[in-house]
mmCIF file as gemmi writes it, N, C-alpha and C atoms, coordinates in Angstrom:
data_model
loop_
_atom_site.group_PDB
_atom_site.id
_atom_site.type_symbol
_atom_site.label_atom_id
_atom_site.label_alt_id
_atom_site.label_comp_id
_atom_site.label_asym_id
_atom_site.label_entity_id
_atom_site.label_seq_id
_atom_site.pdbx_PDB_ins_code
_atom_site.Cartn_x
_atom_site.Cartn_y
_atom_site.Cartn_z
_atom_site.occupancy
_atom_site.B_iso_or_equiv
_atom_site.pdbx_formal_charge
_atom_site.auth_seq_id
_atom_site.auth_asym_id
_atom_site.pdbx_PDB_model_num
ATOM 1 N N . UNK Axp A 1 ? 27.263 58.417 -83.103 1 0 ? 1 A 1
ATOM 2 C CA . UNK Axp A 1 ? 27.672 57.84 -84.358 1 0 ? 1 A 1
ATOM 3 C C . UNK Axp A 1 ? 28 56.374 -84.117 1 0 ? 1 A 1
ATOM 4 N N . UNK Axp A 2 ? 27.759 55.341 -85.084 1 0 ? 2 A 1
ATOM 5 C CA . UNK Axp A 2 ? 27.854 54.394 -84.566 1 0 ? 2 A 1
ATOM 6 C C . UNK Axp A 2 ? 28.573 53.597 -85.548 1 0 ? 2 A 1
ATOM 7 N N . UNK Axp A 3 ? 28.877 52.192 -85.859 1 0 ? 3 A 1
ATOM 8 C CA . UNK Axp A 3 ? 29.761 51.611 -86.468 1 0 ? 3 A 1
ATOM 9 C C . UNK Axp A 3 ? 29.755 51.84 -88.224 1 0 ? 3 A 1
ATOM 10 N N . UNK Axp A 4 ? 30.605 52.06 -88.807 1 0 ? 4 A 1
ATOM 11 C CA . UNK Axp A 4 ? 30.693 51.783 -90.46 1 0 ? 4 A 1
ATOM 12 C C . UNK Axp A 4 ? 30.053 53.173 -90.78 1 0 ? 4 A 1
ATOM 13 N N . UNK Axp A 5 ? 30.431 54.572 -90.44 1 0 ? 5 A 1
ATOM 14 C CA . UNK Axp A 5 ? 29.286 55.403 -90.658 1 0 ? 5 A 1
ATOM 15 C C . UNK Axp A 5 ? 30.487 55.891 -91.793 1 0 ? 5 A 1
ATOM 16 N N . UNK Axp A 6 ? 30.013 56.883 -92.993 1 0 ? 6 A 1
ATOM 17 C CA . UNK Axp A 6 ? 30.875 57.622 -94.265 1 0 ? 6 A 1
ATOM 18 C C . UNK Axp A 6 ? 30.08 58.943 -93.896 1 0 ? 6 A 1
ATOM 19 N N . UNK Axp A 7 ? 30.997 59.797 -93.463 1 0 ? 7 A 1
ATOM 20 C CA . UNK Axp A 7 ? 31.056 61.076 -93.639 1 0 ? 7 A 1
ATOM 21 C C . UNK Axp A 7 ? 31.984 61.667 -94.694 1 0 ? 7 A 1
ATOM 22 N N . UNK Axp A 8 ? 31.59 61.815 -95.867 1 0 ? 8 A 1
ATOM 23 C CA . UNK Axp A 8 ? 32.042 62.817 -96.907 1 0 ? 8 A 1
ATOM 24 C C . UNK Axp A 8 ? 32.236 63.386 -98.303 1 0 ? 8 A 1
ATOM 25 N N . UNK Axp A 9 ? 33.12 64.014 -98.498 1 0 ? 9 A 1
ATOM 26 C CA . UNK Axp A 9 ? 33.085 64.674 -99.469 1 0 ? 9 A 1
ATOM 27 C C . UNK Axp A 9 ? 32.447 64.361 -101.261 1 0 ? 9 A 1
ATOM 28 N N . UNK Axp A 10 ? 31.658 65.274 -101.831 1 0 ? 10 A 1
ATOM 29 C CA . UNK Axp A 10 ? 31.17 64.799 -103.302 1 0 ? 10 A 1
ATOM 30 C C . UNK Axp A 10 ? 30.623 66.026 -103.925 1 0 ? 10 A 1
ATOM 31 N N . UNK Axp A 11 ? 30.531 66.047 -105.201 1 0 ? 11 A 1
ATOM 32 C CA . UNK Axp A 11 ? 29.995 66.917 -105.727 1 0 ? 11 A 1
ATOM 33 C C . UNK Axp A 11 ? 28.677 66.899 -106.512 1 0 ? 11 A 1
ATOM 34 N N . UNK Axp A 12 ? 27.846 68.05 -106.42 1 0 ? 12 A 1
ATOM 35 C CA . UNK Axp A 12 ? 26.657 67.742 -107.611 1 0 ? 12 A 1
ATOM 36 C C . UNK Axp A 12 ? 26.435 69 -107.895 1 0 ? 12 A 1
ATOM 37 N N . UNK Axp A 13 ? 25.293 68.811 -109.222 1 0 ? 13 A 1
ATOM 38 C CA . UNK Axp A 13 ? 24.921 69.814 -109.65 1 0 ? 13 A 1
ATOM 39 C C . UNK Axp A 13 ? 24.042 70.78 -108.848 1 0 ? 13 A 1
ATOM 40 N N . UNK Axp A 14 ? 23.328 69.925 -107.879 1 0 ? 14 A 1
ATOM 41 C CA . UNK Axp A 14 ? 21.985 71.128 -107.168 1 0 ? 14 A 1
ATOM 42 C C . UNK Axp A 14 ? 23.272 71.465 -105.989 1 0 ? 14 A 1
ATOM 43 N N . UNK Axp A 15 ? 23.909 70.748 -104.776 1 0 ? 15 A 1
ATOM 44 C CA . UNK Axp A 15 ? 24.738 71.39 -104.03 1 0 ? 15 A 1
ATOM 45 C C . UNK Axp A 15 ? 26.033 71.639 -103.715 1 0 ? 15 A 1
ATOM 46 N N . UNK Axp A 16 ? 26.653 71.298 -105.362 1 0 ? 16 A 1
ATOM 47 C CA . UNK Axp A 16 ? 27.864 72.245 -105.112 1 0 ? 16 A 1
ATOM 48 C C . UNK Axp A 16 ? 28.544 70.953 -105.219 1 0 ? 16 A 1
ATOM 49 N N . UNK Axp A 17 ? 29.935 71.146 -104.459 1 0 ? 17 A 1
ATOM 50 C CA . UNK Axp A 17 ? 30.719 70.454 -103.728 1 0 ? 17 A 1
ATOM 51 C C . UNK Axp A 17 ? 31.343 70.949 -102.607 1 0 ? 17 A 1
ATOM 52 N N . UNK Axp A 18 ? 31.565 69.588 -101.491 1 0 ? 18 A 1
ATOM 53 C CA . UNK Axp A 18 ? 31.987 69.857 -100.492 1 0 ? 18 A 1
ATOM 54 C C . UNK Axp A 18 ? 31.78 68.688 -99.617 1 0 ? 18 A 1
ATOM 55 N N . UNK Axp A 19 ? 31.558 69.208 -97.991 1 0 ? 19 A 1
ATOM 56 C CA . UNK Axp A 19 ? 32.085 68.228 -97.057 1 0 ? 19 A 1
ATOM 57 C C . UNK Axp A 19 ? 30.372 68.349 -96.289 1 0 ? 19 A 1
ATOM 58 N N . UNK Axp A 20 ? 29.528 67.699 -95.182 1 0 ? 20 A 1
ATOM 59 C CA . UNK Axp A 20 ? 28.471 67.479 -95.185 1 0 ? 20 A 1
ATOM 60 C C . UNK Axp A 20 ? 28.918 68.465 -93.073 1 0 ? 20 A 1
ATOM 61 N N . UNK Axp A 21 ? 27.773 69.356 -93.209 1 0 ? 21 A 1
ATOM 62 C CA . UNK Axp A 21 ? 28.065 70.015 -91.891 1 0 ? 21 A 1
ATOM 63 C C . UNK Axp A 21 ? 26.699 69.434 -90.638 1 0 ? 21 A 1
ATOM 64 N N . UNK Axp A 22 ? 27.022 69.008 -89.962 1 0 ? 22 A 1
ATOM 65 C CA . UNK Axp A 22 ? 26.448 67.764 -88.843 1 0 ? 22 A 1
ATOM 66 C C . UNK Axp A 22 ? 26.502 69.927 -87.583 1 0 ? 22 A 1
ATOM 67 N N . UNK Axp A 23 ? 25.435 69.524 -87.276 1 0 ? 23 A 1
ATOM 68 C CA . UNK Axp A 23 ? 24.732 70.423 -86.147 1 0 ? 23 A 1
ATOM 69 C C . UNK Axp A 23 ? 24.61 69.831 -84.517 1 0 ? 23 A 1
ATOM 70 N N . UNK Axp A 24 ? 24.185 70.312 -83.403 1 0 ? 24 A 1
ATOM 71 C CA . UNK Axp A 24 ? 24.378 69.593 -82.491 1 0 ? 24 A 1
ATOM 72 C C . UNK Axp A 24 ? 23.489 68.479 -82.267 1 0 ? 24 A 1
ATOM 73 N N . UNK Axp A 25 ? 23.623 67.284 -81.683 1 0 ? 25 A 1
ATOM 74 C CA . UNK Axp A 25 ? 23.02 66.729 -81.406 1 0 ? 25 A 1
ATOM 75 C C . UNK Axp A 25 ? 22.518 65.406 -82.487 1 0 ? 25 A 1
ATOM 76 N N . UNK Axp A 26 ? 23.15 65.593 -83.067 1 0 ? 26 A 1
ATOM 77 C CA . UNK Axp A 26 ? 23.044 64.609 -84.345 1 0 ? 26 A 1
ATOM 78 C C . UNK Axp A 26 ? 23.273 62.921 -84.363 1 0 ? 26 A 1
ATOM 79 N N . UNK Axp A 27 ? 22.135 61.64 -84.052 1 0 ? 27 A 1
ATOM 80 C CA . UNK Axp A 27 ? 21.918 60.639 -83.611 1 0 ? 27 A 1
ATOM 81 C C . UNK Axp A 27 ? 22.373 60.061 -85.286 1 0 ? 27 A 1
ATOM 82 N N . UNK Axp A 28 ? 23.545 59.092 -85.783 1 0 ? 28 A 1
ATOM 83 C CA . UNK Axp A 28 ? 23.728 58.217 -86.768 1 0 ? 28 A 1
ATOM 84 C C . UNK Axp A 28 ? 23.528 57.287 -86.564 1 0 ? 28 A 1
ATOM 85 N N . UNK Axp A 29 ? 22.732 56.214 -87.259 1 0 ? 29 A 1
ATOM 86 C CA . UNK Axp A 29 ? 22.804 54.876 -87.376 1 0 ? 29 A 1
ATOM 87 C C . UNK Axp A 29 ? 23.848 53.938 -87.788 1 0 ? 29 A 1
ATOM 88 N N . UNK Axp A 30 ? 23.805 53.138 -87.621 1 0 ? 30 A 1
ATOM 89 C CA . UNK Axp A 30 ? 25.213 52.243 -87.938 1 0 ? 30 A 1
ATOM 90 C C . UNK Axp A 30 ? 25.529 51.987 -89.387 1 0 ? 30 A 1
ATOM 91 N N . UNK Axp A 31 ? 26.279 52.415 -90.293 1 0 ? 31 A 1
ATOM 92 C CA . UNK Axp A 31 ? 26.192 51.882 -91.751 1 0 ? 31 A 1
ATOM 93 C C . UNK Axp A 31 ? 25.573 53.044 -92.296 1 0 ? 31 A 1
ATOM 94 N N . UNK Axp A 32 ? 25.056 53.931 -92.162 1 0 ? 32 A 1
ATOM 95 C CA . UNK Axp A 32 ? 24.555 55.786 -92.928 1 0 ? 32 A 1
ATOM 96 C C . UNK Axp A 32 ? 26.011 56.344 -93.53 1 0 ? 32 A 1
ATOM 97 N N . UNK Axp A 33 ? 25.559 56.249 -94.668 1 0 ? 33 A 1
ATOM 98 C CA . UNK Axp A 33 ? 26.525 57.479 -95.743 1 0 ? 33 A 1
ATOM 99 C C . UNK Axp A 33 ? 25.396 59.064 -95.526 1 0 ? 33 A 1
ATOM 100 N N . UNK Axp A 34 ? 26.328 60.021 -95.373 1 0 ? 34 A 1
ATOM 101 C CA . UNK Axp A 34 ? 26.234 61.053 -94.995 1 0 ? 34 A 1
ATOM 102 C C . UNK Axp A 34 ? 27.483 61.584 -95.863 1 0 ? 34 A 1
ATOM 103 N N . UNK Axp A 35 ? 27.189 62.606 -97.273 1 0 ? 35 A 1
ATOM 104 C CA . UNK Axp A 35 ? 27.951 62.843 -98.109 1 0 ? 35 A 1
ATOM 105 C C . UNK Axp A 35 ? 27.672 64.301 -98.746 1 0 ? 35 A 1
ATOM 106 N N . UNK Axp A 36 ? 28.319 65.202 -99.357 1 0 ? 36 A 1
ATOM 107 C CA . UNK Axp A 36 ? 28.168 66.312 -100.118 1 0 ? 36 A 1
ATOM 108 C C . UNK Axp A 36 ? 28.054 67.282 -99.248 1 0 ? 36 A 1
ATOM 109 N N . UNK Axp A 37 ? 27.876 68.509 -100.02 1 0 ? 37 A 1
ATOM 110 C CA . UNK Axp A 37 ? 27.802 70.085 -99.315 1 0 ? 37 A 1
ATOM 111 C C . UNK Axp A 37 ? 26.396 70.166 -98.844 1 0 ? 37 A 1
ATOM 112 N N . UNK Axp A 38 ? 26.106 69.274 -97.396 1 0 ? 38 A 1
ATOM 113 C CA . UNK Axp A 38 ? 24.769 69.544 -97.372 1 0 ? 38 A 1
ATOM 114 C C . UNK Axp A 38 ? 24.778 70.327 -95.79 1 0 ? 38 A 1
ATOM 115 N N . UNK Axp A 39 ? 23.897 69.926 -95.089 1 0 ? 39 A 1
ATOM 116 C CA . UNK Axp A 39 ? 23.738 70.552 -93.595 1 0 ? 39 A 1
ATOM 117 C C . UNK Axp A 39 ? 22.685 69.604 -93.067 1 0 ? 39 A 1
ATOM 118 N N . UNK Axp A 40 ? 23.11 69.077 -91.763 1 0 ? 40 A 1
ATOM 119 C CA . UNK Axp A 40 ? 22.654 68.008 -91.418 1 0 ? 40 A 1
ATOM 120 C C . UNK Axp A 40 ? 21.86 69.307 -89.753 1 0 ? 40 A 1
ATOM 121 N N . UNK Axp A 41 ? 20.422 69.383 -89.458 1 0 ? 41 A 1
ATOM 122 C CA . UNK Axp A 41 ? 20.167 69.801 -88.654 1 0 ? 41 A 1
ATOM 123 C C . UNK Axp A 41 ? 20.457 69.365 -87.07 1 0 ? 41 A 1
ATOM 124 N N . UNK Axp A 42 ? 20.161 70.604 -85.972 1 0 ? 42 A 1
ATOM 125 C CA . UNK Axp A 42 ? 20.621 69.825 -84.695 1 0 ? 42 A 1
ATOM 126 C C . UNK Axp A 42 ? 19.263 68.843 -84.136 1 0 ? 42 A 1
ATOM 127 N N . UNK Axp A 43 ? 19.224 68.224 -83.654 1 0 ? 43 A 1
ATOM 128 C CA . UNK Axp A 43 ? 18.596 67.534 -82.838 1 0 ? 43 A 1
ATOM 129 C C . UNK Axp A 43 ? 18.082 65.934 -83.674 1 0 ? 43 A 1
ATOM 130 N N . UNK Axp A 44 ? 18.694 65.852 -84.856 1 0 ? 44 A 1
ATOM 131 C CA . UNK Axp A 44 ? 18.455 65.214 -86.421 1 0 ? 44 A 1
ATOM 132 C C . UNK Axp A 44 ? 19.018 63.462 -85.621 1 0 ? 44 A 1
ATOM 133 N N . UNK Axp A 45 ? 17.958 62.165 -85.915 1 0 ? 45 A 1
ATOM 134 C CA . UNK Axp A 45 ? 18.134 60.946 -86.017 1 0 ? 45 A 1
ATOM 135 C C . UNK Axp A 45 ? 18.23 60.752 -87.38 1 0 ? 45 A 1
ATOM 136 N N . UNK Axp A 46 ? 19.653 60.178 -87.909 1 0 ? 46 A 1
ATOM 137 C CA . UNK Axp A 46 ? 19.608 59.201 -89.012 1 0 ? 46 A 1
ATOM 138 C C . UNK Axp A 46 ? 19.765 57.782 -89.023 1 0 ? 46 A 1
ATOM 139 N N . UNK Axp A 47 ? 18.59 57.173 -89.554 1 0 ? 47 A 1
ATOM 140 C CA . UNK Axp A 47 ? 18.537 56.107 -89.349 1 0 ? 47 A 1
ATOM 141 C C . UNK Axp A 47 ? 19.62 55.132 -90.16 1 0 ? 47 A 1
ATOM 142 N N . UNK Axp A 48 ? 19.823 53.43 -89.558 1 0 ? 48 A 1
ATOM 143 C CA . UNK Axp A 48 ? 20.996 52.654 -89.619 1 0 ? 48 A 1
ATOM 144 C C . UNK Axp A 48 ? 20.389 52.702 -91.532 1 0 ? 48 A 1
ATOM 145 N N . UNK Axp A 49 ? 22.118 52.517 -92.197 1 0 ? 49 A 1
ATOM 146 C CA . UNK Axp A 49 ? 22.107 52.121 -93.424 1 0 ? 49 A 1
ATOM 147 C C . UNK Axp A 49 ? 21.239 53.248 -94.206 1 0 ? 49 A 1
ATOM 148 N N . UNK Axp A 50 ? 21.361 54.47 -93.722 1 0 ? 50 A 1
ATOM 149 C CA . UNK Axp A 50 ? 20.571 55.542 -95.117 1 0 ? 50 A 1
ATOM 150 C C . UNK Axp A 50 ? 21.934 56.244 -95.667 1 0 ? 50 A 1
ATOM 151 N N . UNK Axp A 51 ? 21.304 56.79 -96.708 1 0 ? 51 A 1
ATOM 152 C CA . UNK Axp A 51 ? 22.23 57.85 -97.316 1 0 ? 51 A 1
ATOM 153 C C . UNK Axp A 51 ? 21.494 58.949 -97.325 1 0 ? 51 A 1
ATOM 154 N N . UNK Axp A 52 ? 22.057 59.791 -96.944 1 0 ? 52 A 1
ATOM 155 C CA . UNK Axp A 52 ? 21.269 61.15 -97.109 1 0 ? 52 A 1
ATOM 156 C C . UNK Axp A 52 ? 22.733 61.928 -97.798 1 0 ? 52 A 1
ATOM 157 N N . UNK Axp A 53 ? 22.099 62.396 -98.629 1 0 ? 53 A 1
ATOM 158 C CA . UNK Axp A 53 ? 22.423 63.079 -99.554 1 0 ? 53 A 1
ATOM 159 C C . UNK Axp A 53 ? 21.662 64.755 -99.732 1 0 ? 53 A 1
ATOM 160 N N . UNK Axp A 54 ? 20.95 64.83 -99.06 1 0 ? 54 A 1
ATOM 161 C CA . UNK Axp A 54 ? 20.562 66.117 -99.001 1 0 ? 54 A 1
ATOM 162 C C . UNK Axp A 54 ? 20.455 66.575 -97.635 1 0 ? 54 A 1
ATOM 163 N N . UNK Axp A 55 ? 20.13 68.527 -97.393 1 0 ? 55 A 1
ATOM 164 C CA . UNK Axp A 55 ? 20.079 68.693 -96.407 1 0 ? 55 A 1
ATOM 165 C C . UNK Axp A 55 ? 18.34 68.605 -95.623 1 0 ? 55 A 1
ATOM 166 N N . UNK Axp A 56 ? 18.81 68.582 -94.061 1 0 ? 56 A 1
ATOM 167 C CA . UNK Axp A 56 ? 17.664 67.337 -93.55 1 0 ? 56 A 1
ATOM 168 C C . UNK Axp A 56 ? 17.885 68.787 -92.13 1 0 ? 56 A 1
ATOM 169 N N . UNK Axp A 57 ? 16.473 69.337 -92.133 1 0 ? 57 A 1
ATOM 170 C CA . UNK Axp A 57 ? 15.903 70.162 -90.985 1 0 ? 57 A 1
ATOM 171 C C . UNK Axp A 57 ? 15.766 69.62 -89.821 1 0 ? 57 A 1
ATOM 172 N N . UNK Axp A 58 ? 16.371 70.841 -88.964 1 0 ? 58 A 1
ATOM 173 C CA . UNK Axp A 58 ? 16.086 69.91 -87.04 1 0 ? 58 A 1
ATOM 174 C C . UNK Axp A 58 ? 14.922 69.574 -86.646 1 0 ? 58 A 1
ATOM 175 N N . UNK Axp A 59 ? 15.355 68.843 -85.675 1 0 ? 59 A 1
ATOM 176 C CA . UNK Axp A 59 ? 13.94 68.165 -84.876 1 0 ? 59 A 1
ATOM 177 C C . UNK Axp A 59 ? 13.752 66.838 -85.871 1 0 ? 59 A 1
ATOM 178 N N . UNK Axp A 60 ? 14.409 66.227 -86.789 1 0 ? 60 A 1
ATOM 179 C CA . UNK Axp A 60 ? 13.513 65.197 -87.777 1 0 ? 60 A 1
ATOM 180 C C . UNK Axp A 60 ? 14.556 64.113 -87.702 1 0 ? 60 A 1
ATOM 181 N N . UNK Axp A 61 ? 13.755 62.979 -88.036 1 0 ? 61 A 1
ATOM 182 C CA . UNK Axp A 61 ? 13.992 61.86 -88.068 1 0 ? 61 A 1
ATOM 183 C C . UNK Axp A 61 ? 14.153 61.597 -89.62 1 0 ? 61 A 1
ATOM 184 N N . UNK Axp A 62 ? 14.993 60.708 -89.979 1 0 ? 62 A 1
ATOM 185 C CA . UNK Axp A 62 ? 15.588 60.436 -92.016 1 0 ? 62 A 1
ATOM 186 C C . UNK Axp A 62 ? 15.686 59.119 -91.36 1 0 ? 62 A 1
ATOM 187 N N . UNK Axp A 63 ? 15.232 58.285 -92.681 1 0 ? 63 A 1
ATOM 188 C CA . UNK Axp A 63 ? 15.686 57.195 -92.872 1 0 ? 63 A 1
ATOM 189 C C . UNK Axp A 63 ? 15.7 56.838 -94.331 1 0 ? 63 A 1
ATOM 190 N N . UNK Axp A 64 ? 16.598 55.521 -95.362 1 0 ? 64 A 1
ATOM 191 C CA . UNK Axp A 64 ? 16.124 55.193 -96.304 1 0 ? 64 A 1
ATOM 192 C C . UNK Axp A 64 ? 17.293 55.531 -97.163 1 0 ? 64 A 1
ATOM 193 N N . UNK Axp A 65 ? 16.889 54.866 -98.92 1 0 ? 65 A 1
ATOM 194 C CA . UNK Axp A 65 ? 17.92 55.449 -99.659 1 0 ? 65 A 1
ATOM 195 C C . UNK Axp A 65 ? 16.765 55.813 -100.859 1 0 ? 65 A 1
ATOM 196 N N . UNK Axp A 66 ? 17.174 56.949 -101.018 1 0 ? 66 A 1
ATOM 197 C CA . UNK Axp A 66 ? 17.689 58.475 -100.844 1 0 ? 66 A 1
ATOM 198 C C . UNK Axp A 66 ? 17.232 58.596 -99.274 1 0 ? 66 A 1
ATOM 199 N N . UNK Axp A 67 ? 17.543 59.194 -97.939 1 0 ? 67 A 1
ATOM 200 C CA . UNK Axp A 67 ? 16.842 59.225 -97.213 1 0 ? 67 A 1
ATOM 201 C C . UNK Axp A 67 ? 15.848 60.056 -97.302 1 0 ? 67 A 1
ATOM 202 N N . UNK Axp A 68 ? 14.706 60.307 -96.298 1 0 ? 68 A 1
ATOM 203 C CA . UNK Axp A 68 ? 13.429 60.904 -96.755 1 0 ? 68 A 1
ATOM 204 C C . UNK Axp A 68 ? 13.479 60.891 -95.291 1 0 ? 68 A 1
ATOM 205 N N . UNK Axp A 69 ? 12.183 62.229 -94.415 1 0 ? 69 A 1
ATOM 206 C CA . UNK Axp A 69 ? 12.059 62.191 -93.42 1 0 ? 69 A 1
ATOM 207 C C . UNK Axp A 69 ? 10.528 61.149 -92.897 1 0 ? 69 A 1
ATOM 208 N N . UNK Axp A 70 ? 10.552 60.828 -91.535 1 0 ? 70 A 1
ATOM 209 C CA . UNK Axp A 70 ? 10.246 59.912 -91.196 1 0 ? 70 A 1
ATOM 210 C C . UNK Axp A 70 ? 9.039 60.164 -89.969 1 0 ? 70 A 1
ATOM 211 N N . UNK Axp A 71 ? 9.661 61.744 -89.481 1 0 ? 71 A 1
ATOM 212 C CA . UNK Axp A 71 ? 8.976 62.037 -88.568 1 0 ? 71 A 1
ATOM 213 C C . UNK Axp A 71 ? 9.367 63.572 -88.394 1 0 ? 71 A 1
ATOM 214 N N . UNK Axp A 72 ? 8.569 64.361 -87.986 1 0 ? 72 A 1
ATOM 215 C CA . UNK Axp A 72 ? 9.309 65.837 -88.527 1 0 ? 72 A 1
ATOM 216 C C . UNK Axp A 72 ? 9.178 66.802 -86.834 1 0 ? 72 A 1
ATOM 217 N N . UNK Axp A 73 ? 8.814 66.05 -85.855 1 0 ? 73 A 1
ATOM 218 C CA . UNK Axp A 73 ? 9.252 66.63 -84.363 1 0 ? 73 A 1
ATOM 219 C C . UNK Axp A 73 ? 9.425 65.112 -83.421 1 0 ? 73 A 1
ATOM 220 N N . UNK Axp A 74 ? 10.496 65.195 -83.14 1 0 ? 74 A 1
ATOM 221 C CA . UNK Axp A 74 ? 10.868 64.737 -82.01 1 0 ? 74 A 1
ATOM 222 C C . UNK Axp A 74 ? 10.415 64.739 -80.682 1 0 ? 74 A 1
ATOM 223 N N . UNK Axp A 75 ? 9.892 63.976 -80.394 1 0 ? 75 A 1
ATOM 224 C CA . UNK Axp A 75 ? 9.097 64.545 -79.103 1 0 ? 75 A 1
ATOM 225 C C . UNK Axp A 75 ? 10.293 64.89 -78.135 1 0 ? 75 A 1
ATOM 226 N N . UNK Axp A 76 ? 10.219 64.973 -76.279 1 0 ? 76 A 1
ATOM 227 C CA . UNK Axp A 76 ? 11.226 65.043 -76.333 1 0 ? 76 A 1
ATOM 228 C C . UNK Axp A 76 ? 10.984 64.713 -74.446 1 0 ? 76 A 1
């Protein structure tokens, strides 16, 4: 996790409300809002300055606002 990161809480209509659940291994960029009842997968890069607002499957790379995935296996 790296500088200026927002982990939390919000509500919506598609997921509810709540707090955002981070899995192992989870790479943040510097400045990423990371918010709502979502589920953040393990092995997951979010890139600097996204918001992700939804939940984001392991192995993948997000970047962007709304974030969107970027790359969907990690090599390794």
């Amino acid at each position: 996790m790296r500088h200026q990161v927002t982990i939390g809480w919000a509500k919506s209509s598609k997921n509810g409300e709540g707090t955002p659940n981070l899995k192992n291994n989870v790479d943040i960029g510097a400045g990423a809002k990371i918010i709502g009842n979502i589920t953040i997968g393990d092995n997951v890069v979010v890139g600097a300055n996204s918001l992700v607002c939804n939940n984001v499957e392991a192995n993948d790379v997000v970047g962007g606002v709304p974030a969107r995935s970027l790359k969907k296996e990690i090599k390794k």
